[in-house]
N, C-alpha and C positions, 0 to 999 in steps of 0.2 A: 171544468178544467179552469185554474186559476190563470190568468194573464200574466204571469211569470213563464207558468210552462207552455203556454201557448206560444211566445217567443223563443224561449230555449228550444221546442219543436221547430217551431219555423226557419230557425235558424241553423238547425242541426241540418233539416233535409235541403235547402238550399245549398250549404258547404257541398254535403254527398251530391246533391245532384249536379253542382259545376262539376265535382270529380267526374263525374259516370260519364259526362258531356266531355269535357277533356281526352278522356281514354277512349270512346268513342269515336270521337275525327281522329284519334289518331297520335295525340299532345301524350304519347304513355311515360316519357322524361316529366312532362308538367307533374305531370299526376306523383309521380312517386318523387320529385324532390318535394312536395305538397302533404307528401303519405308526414312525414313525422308532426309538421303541423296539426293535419286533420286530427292526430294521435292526444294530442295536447288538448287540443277543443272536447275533444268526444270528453276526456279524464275531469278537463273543468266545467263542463256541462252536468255529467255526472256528481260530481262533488256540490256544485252549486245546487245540483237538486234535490240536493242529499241533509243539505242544511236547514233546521227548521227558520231562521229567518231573522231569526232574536237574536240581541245583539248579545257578545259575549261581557261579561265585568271584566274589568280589568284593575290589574294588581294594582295597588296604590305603591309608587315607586319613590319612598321617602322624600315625602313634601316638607320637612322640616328645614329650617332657614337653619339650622344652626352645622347641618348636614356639610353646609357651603365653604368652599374652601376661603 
């Protein structure tokens, strides 16, 4: 396992496990004003591991001097 996803792991079951700990004692408001955040992590976690890593080119956005107002 690469040290990218060993963080994104670690990190993913620490968020779920404060929830699970939250809703546990009893915090069930913590937990679901929480839920749409976790929602967003879990999507950017996914996506980030989804990425092969490389960087994308980017357009060349007319570098020309004469371009200039």
């Amino acid at each position: 396992m690469a040290p990218k996803q060993i963080v994104i792991t670690t990190v993913t079951m620490t968020v779920f496990t404060w929830s699970g700990v939250m809703v546990a004692v009893g915090q069930t408001a913590a937990a679901t004003a929480l839920a749409p955040a976790l929602a967003v992590t879990v999507q950017q976690i996914v996506s980030a591991a989804r990425t092969s890593g490389a960087p994308r080119p980017m357009a060349a956005a007319g570098d020309k001097e004469d371009d200039a107002p």
